[in-house]
Backbone bond lengths (Angstrom), bond angles and torsions (degrees), N, CA, C in turn:
res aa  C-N    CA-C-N  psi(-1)  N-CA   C-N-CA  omega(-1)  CA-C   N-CA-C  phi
1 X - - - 1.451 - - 1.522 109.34 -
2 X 1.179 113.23 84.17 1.722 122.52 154.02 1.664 114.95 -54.09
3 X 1.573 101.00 94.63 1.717 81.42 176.33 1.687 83.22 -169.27
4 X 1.456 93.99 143.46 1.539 112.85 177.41 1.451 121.56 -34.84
5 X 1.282 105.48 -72.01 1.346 143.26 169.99 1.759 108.77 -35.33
6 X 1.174 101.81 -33.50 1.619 112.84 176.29 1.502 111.11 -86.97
7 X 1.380 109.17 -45.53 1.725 112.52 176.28 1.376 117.33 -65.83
8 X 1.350 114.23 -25.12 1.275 121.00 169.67 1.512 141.99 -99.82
9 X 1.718 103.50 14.04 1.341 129.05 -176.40 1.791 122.58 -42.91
10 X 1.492 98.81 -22.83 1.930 98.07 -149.36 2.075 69.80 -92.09
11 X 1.377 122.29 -3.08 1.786 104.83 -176.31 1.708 104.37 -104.66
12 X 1.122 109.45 10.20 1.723 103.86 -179.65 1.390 107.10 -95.55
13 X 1.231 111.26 131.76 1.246 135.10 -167.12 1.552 115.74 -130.31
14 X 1.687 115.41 -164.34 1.305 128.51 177.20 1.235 136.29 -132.58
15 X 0.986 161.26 -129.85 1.221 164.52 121.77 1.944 103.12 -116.20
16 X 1.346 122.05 -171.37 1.517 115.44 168.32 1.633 92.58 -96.30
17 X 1.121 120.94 -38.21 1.566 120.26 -161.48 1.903 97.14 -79.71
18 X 0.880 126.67 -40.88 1.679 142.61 153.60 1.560 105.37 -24.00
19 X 1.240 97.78 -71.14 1.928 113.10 -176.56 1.107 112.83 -64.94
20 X 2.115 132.68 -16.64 1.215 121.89 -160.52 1.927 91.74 -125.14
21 X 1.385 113.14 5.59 1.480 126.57 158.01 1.606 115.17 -83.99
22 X 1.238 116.02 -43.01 1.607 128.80 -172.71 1.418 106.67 -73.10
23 X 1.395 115.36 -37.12 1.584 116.98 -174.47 1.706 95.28 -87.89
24 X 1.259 119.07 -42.40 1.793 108.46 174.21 1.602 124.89 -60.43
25 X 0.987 96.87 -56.64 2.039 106.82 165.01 1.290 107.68 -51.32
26 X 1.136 124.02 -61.52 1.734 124.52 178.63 1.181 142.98 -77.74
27 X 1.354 96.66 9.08 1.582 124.31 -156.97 1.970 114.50 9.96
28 X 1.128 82.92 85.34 1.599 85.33 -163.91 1.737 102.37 -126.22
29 X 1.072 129.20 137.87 1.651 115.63 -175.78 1.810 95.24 -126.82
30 X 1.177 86.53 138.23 1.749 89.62 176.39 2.055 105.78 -170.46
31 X 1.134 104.41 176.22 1.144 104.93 -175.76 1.580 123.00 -116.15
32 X 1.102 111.67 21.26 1.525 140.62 155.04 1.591 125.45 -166.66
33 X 1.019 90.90 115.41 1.395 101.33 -156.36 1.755 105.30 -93.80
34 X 1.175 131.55 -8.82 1.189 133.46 179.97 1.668 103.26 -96.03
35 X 1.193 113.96 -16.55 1.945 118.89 164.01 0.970 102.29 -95.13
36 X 1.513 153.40 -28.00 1.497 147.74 156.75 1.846 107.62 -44.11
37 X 1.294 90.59 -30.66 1.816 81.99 -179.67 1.255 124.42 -108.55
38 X 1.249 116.92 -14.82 1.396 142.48 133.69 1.575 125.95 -8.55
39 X 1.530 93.40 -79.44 1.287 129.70 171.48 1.881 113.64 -57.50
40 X 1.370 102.76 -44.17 1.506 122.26 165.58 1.811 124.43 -45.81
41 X 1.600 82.04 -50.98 1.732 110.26 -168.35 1.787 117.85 -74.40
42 X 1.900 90.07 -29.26 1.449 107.30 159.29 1.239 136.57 -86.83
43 X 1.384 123.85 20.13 1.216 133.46 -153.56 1.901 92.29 -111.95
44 X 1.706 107.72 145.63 1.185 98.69 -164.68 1.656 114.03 -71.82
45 X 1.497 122.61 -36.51 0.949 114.45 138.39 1.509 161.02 18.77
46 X 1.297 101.32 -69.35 1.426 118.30 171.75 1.458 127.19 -40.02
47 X 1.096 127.54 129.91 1.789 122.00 151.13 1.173 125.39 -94.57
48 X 1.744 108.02 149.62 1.780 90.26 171.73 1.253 107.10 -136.72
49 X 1.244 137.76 145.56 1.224 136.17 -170.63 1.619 96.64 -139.94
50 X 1.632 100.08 133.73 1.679 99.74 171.29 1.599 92.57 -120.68
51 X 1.692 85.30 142.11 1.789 112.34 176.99 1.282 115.49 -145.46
52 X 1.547 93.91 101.03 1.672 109.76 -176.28 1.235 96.14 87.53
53 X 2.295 106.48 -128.99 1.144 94.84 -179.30 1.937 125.83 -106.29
54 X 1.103 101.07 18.71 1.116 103.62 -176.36 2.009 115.72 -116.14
55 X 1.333 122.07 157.09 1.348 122.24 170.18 1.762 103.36 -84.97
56 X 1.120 85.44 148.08 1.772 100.56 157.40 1.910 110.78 -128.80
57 X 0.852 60.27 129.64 1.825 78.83 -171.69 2.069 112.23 -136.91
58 X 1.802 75.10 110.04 1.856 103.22 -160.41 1.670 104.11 -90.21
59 X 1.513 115.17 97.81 1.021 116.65 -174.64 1.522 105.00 -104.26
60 X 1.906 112.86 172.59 1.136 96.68 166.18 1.950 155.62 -35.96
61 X 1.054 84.04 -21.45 1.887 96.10 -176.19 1.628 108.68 -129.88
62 X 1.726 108.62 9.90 1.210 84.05 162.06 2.057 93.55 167.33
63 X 1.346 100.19 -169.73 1.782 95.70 163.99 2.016 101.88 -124.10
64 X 1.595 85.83 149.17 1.182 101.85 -167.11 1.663 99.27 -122.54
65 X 1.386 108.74 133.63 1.788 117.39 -153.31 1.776 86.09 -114.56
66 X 1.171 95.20 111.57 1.691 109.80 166.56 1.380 129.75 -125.62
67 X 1.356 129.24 115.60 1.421 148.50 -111.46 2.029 69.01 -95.95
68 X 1.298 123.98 141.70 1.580 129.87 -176.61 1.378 109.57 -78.04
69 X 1.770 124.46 -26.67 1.556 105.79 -132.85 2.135 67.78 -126.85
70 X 1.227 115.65 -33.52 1.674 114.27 174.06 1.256 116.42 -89.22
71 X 1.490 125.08 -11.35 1.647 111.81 168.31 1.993 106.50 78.96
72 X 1.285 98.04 -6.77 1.792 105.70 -177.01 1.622 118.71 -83.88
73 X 1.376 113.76 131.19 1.205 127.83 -172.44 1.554 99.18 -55.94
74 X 1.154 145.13 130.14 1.534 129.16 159.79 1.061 132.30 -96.44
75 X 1.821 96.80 -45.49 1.825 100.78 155.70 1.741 104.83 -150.85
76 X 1.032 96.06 -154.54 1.833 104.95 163.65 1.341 103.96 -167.35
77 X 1.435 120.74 149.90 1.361 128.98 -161.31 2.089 102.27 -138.76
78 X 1.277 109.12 126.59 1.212 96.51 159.92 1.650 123.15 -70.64
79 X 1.250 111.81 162.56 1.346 126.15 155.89 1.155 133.85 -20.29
80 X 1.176 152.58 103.08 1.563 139.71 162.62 1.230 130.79 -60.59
């Protein structure tokens, strides 16, 4: 996997209000939630699409919106 977003993994981060959006939208419970997406983002699986300035990255349970130029989680959204 050649991809930005991958070379630059150990700088993606969260906000607290970021981390308590990702676990509500995704209904997902865990005890670090920025290695839950991590772990997500590394999965072979994954897509990533950048638009403008942020990635979207379409994982199993949902897409996860990551700001391009800060590496910061912003939200995650299930599926429609």
């Amino acid at each position: 996997m050649n991809n930005e977003l991958i070379e630059h993994l150990e700088m993606i981060h969260t906000t607290p209000m970021g981390e308590v959006r990702i676990k509500k939208n995704l209904q997902i419970s865990c005890d670090d939630t920025v290695e839950w997406c991590k772990q997500q983002i590394m999965k072979t699986d994954t897509i990533f699409e950048r638009k403008g300035k942020n990635w979207y990255v379409y994982i199993k349970l949902g897409i996860l919106t990551i700001n391009a130029s800060a590496y910061t989680i912003i939200t995650a959204h299930p599926y429609k």
